[in-house]
C-alpha positions in Angstrom: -14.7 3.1 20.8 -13.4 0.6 17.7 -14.6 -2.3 17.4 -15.1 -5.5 14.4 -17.5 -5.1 12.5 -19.2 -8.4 11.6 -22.7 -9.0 9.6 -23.4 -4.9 9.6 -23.1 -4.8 13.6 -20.1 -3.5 15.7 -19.3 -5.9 18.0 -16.7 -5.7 21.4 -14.5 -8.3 22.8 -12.7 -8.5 26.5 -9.9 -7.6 24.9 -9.3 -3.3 24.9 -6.6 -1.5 24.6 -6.1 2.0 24.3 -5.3 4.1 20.8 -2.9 6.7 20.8 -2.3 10.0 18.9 1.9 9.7 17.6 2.4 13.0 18.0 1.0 14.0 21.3 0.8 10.4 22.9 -2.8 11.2 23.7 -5.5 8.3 23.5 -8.1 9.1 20.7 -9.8 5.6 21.1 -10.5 2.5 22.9 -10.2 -0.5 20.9 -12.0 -4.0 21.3 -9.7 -6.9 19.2 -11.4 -9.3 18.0 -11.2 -12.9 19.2 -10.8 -16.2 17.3 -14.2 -16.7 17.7 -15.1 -13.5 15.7 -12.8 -14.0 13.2 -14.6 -17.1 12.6 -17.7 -15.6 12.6 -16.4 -13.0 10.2 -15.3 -16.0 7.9 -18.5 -17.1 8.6 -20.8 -14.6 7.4 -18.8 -13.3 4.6 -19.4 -16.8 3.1 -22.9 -16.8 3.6 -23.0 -13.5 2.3 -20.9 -14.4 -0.4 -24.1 -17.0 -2.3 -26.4 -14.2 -3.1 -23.9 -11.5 -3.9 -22.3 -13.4 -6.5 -25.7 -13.3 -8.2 -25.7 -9.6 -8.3 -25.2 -8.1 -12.0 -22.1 -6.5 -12.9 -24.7 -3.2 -13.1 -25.9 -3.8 -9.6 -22.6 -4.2 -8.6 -21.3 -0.8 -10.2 -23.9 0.8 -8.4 -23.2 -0.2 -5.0 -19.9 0.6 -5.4 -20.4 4.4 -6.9 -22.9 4.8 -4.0 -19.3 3.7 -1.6 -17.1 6.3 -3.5 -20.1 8.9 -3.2 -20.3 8.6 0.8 -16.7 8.7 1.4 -17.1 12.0 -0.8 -19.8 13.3 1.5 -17.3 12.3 4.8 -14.6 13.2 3.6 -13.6 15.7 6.5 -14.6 12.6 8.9 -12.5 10.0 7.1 -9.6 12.6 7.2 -10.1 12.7 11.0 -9.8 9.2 11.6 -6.5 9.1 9.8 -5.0 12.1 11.1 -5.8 10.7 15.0 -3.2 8.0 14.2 -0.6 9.8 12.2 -1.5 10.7 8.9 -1.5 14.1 7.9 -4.8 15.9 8.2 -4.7 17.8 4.8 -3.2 14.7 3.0 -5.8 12.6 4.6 -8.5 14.0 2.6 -6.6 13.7 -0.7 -6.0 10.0 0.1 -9.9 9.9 0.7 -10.3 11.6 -2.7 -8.0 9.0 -3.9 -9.8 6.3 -2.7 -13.5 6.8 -3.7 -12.0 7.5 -7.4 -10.6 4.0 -6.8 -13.9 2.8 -6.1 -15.4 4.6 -8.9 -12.7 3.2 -11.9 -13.5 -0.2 -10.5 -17.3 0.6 -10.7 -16.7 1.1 -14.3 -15.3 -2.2 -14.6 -18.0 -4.3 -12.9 -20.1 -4.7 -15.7 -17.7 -5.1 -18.4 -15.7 -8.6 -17.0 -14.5 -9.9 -20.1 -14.6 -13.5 -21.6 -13.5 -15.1 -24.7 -15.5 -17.1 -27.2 -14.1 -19.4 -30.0 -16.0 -21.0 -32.7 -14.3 -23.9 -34.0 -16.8 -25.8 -36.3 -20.5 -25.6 -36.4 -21.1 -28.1 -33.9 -18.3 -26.8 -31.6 -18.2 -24.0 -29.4 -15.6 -22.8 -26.4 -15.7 -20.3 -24.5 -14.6 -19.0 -20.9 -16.0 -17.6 -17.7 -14.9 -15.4 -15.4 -15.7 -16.6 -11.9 -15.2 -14.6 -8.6 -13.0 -16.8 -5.8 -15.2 -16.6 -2.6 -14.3 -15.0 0.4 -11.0 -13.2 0.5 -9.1 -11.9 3.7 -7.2 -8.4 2.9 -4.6 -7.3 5.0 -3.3 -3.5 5.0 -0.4 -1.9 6.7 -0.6 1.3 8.7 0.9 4.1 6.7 -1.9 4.5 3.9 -5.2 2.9 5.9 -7.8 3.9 3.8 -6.1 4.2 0.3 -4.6 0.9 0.7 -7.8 -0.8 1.6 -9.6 0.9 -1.6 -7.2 -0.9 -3.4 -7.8 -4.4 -2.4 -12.0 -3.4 -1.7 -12.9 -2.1 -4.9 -11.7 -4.8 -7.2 -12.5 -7.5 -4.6 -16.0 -6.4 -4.4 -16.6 -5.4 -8.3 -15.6 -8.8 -8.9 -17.9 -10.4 -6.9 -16.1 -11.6 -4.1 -17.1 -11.0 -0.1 -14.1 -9.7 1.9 -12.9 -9.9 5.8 -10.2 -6.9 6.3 -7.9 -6.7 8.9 -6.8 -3.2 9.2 -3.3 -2.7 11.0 -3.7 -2.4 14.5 -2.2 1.0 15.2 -4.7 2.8 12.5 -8.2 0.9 12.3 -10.3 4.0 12.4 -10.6 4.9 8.6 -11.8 1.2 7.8 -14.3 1.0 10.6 -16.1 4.5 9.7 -15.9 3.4 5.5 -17.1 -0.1 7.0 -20.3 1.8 8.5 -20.6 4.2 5.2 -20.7 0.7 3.0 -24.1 -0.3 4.8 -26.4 1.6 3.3 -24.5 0.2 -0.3 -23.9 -3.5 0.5 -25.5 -6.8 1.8 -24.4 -7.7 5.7 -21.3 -10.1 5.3 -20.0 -8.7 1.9 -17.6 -6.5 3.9 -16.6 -8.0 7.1 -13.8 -5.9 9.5 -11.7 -7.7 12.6 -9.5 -6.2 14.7 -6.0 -7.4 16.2 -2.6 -8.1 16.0 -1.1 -10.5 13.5 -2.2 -13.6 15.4 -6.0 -12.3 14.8 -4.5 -11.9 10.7 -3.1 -15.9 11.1 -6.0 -17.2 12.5 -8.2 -15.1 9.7 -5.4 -17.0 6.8 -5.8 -20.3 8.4 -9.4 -20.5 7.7 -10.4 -22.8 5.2 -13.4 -20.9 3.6 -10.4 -18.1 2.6 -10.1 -18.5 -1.1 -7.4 -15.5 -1.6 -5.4 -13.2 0.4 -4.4 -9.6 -0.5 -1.4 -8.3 1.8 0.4 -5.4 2.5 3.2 -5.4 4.8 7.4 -5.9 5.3 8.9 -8.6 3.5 9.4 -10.9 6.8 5.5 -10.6 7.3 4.7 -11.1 3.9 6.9 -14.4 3.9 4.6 -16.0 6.9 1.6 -15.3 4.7 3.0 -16.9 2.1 3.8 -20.1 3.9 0.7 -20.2 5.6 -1.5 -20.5 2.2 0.9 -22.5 0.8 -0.9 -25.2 2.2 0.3 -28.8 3.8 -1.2 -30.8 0.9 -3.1 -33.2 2.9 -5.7 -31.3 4.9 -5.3 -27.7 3.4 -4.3 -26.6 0.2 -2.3 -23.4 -2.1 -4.4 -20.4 -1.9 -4.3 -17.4 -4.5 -2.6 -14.5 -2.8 -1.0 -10.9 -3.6 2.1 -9.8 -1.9 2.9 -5.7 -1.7 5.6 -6.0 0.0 8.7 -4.0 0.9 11.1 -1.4 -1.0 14.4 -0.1 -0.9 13.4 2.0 -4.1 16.4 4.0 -6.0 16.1 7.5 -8.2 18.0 8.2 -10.7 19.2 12.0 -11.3 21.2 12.3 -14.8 23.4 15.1 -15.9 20.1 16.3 -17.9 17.7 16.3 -15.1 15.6 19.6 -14.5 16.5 20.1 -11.2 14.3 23.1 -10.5 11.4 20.6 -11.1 13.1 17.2 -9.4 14.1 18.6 -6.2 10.3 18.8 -4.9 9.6 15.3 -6.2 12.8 14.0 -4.2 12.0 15.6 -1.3 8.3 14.1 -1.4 9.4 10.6 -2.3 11.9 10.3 0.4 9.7 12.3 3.2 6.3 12.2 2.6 3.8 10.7 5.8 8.1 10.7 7.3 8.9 8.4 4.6 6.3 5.4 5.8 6.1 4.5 2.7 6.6 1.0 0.9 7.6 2.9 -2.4 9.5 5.8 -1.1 12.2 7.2 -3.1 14.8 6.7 -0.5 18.2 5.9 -2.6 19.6 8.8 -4.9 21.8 8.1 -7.3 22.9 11.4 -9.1 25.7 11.9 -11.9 28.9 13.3 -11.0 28.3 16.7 -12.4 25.4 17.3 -10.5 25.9 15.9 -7.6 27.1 18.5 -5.0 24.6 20.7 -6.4 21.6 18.3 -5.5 23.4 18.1 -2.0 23.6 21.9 -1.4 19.8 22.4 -2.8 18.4 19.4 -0.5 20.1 21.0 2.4 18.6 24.2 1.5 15.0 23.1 0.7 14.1 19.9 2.9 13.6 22.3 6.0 11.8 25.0 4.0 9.4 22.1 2.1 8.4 20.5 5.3 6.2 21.9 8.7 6.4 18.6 11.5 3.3 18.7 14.2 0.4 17.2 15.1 -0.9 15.1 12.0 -4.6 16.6 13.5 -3.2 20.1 11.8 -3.5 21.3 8.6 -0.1 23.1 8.1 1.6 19.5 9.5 3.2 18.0 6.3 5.5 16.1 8.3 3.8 13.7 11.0 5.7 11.5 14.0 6.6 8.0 13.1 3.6 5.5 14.0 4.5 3.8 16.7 7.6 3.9 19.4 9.3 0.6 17.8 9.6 2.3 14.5 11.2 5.0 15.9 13.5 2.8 18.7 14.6 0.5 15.5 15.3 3.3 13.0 17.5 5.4 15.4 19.2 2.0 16.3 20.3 1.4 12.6 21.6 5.3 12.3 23.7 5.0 15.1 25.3 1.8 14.0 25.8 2.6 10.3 26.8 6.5 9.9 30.4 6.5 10.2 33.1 7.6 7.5 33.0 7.6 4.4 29.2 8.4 4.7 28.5 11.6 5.4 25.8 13.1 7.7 24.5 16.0 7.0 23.0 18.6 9.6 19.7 20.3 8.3 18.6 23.0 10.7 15.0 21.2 11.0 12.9 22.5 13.8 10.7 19.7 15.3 7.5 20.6 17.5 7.3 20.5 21.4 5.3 17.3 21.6 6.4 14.2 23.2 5.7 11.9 20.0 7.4 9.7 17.9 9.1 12.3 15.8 12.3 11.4 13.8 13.5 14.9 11.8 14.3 14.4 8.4 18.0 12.2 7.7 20.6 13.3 4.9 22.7 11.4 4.4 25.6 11.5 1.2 28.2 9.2 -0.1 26.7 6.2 1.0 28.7 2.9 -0.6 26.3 0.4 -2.0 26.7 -2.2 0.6 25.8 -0.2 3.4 22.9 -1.9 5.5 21.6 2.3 5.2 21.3 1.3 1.3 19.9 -2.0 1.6 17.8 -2.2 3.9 13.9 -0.6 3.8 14.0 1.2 7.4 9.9 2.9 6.6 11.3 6.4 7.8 12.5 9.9 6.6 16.0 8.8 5.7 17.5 10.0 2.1 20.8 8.1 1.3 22.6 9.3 -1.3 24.8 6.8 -3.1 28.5 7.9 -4.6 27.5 9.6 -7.8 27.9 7.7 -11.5 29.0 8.8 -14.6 27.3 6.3 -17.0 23.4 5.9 -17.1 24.4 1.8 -17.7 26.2 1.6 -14.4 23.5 3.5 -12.5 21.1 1.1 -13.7 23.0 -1.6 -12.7 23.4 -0.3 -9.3 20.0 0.5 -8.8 18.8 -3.0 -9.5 21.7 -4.1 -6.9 19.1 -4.4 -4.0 17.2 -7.8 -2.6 14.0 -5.6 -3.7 12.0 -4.0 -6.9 9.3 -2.7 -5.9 9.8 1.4 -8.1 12.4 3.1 -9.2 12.5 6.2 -11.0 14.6 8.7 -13.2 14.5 12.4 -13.3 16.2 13.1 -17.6 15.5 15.1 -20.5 16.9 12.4 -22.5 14.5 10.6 -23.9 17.8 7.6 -24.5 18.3 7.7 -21.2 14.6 7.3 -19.8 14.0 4.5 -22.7 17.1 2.6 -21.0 16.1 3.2 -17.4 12.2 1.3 -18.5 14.4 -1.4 -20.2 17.0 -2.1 -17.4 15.5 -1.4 -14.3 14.0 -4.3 -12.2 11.0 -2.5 -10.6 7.6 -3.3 -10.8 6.6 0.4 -11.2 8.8 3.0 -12.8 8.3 7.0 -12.5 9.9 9.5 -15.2 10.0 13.1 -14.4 7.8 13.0 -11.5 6.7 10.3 -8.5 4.6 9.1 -5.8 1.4 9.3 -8.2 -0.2 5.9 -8.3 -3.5 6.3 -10.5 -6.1 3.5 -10.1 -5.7 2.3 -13.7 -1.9 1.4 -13.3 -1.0 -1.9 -11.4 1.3 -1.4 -8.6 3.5 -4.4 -7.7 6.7 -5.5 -7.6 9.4 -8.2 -8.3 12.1 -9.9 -5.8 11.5 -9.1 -2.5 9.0 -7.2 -3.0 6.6 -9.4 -3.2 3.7 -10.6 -6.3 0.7 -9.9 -7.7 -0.9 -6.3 -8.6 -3.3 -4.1 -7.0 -4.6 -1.2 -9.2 -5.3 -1.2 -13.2 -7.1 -4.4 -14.7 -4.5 -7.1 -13.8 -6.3 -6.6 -10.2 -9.5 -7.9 -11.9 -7.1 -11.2 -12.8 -5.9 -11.3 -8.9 -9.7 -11.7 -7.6 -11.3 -14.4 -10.1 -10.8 -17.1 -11.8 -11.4 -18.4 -14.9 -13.4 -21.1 -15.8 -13.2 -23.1 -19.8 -15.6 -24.8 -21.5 -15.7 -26.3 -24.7 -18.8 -27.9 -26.4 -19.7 -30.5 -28.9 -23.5 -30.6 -29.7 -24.7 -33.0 -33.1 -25.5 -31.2 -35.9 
C-alpha cells in the first residue's frame, strides 16, 4: 500500500485506487490519495517544522543530507524496484538512484558554505547581506524520472533550509514514499512532507498560503496553471517564487564533421531512452546534406539492435511501455494524422514483447518540414523526426531555435567554429557537444520560452530556494 506521508507517519484516506505495472497491466499497489484536509495538514506541519530547522547549522544540515544520499546507497536495489513497478527501467533505475544520492551529496557540500557579501564603506558604516531560506515550499515532479527529479528540487530545498511538501505524480509515487521513509532516521518530522493525488490535490497544495515557493516539473499547459495560480490576486494572496521545468521539443545538430561512429549511440539514447519520456529528449535531427542518408540507413540499422522492449521489472529491458494508456491513445492519435507525404515513415523491424502494456515501438521518421505539428510539438514518446537536411551551420541554427520551446539542444562537430556558433546562436537553456542526456548536479538545467524558468541543479538552485536579505549600518564613531 502507498500512502502520504505527513509528520513521519503514513497516513490513508477513503480514497484508493489501484497502481498498475505499464507493461503487464498488473496492479503492484493500492494507493490512498490524499485529501484536502491532509494536504493542509501537510502544509501544516512542514511549517511548524520549518522554525526549528531553519536554526540547524549549515554543518548539521550537510550531515543530514549525506546520511539521505548514504541510505538510498544502501537501498538502492529497493528504490530501483519501486521505479521499475511503474515503468522505469530496472537497470536504469538504479543509476538514477546513484544519480540522485550524488545529488544529495554536491548539495551537502554546499550547506555550509551559503555565501554573503560584506561592504565596508567608512568606519562607522557597514553593509552586508544575508541569505535567508523562503519557508515551506511545495515541489511538484512528473512521472518519467520520479526519484531523480525529486533529488533535484529536495537537496537544494532542504540544504538551504527550507521544509518541503512533494507531490509525486500520481502514476509513479513509490520511489518518493520509500526515500520519504529512508529520510526519517536523517530529518525532523515535517521537514519532508509527501501527499498523494491528482492535480487538484497539487492546486489545493499551491493555493495554500503558508507556500512560499513552488518547484514544478511538468508540460507546458500544466506549468501555465501553476503559474497563474501563484501569481496571486493582489488583494488577499500575493506572487510567489516558483521554478518552471517545463516542456521540450529539443533539436540536434549533425554537421558534415560529426563522428558518426560515436553520435549515432547518443541519438539513439536521446530520442529513445525510458521510450523518449523525456522533457529534454533529443527528438529533432537536423543533419547536413552530405551526411544525411547515411545517418538514415545507420539509424535504421542500429535502433533495433541498441534497444530490448519488456517489462521495466527486467534487467535486459532498455526500452519500457509508455506510462499510462492516454500517452499512448494521444501519441498514436497525432501519427496517424500527421505522417503523410513528403514525410517519410520508415519501417524498423522492432520486435515488441507479448505483454498487453502500453508499448509504442520506436518511430523514424525522415524529411519532416519544419511546420509539421510532428516537429513542433513535444509528444513525451519514442518518436525521432528528422528535418530536411541543411547545408549551412547558420541556417541550422536558425531552424533549430524555430520552435515555441528551448529547453536543450545539441551538436554533434569536430569543428570547434561550428560548436562555438551553435553555444552562441542556439536558444536553449542547456546545450550538449559531442555527447547528451548527462545532466551532472553542478550544472543548472532550465530553459527559456516555453519551457519554462528558473534552474534546478548547479548553484543558481541555491538562488531559487532563498532569499536575500540587505542591511546597511551606521553606528557613531
Amino acid at each position: 500500500m502507498a500512502s502520504s506521508f505527513i509528520h513521519h507517519t503514513f497516513v490513508n484516506s477513503t480514497k484508493a485506487r489501484a497502481l498498475f505495472n505499464p507493461a503487464t497491466l498488473s496492479p503492484v499497489s493500492t494507493v490512498f490519495e490524499a485529501n484536502e484536509a491532509q494536504v493542509n495538514a501537510a502544509v501544516e506541519s512542514s511549517a511548524s517544522a520549518f522554525e526549528d530547522w531553519r536554526t540547524w547549522t549549515g554543518t548539521q544540515r550537510r550531515d543530514a543530507l549525506l546520511g539521505i544520499a548514504a541510505s538510498m546507497k544502501e537501498n538502492i536495489d529497493k528504490l530501483a524496484e519501486c521505479e521499475s513497478l511503474t515503468g522505469r527501467p530496472v537497470t536504469e533505475a538504479k543509476m538514477d538512484v546513484i544519480a540522485s544520492a550524488e545529488c544529495f551529496t554536491w548539495f551537502a557540500g554546499l550547506a555550509d558554505k551559503l555565501s554573503s557579501r560584506s561592504f565596508s564603506l567608512s568606519p562607522s558604516t557597514h553593509s552586508f547581506t544575508i541569505r535567508e531560506p523562503l519557508g515551506v515550499c511545495a515541489l511538484i515532479t512528473s512521472f518519467n524520472y520520479p526519484l531523480l527529479l525529486a533529488a533535484w528540487k529536495l537537496a537544494p530545498a532542504l540544504a538551504t533550509g527550507n521544509a518541503v511538501v512533494l507531490k509525486p505524480a500520481h502514476q509513479t509515487p513509490l520511489s518518493t514514499l520509500l526515500l520519504a521513509s529512508l529520510s526519517k532516521d536523517h530529518l525532523p518530522p515535517g521537514v519532508l512532507n509527501v501527499v498523494l493525488g491528482d492535480s487538484h490535490i497539487g492546486s489545493h497544495l499551491l493555493a495554500n498560503p503558508n507556500i512560499a515557493k513552488a518547484s514544478f516539473t511538468g508540460s507546458t499547459l500544466a506549468g501555465s496553471r501553476v503559474a497563474q495560480n501563484l501569481a496571486g490576486n493582489g488583494t488577499t494572496s500575493f506572487p510567489r517564487k516558483a521554478t518552471l521545468e517545463l516542456g521540450g521539443k529539443n533539436t540536434i545538430i549533425i554537421d558534415e564533421s560529426a563522428n558518426l561512429n560515436a553520435a549515432i549511440p547518443f541519438i539513439i539514447d536521446a530520442a529513445f531512452s525510458n521510450a523518449g519520456q523525456n522533457c529534454c529528449a533529443g527528438s529533432r535531427l537536423l543533419i547536413h546534406e552530405s551526411l544525411h542518408k547515411t545517418v538514415i540507413d545507420r539509424l535504421i540499422q542500429q535502433i533495433p539492435l541498441s534497444l530490448t522492449a519488456g517489462d521495466p521489472t527486467n534487467p535486459s529491458t532498455t526500452f519500457p511501455p509508455l506510462t499510462d494508456a492516454q500517452s499512448l491513445t494521444r501519441i498514436k492519435s497525432l501519427l496517424s494524422t500527421h505522417i503523410h507525404p513528403p514525410l517519410i515513415h520508415h519501417e524498423l523491424k522492432f520486435p515488441l514483447p507479448n505483454l498487453p502494456g502500453h508499448f509504442l515501438p520506436p518511430t523514424l521518421l525522415s524529411s519532416v518540414p519544419d511546420t509539421s505539428p510532428l516537429a513542433q510539438t513535444e509528444l513525451f514518446g519514442p518518436v525521432l523526426t528528422l528535418l530536411t537536411p541543411f547545408t549551412k551551420i547558420t541556417d541550422a541554427i536558425k531552424r533549430a531555435n524555430n520552435v515555441p520551446y528551448g529547453l536543450a539542444a545539441g551538436i554533434f562537430t569536430d569543428s570547434f567554429k561550428n560548436a562555438n556558433l551553435a553555444v552562441e546562436g542556439l536558444k536553449a537553456g542547456f546545450i550538449w557537444i559531442n555527447n547528451y542526456n548527462d545532466v551532472p548536479p553542478f550544472l543548472p538545467l532550465g530553459g527559456v520560452k516555453a519551457s519554462g524558468y528558473g534552474k534546478e541543479c548547479g548553484f543558481e538552485a541555491i538562488d531559487e530556494f532563498t532569499s536575500v536579505k540587505s542591511v546597511h549600518a551606521s553606528f557613531s564613531a
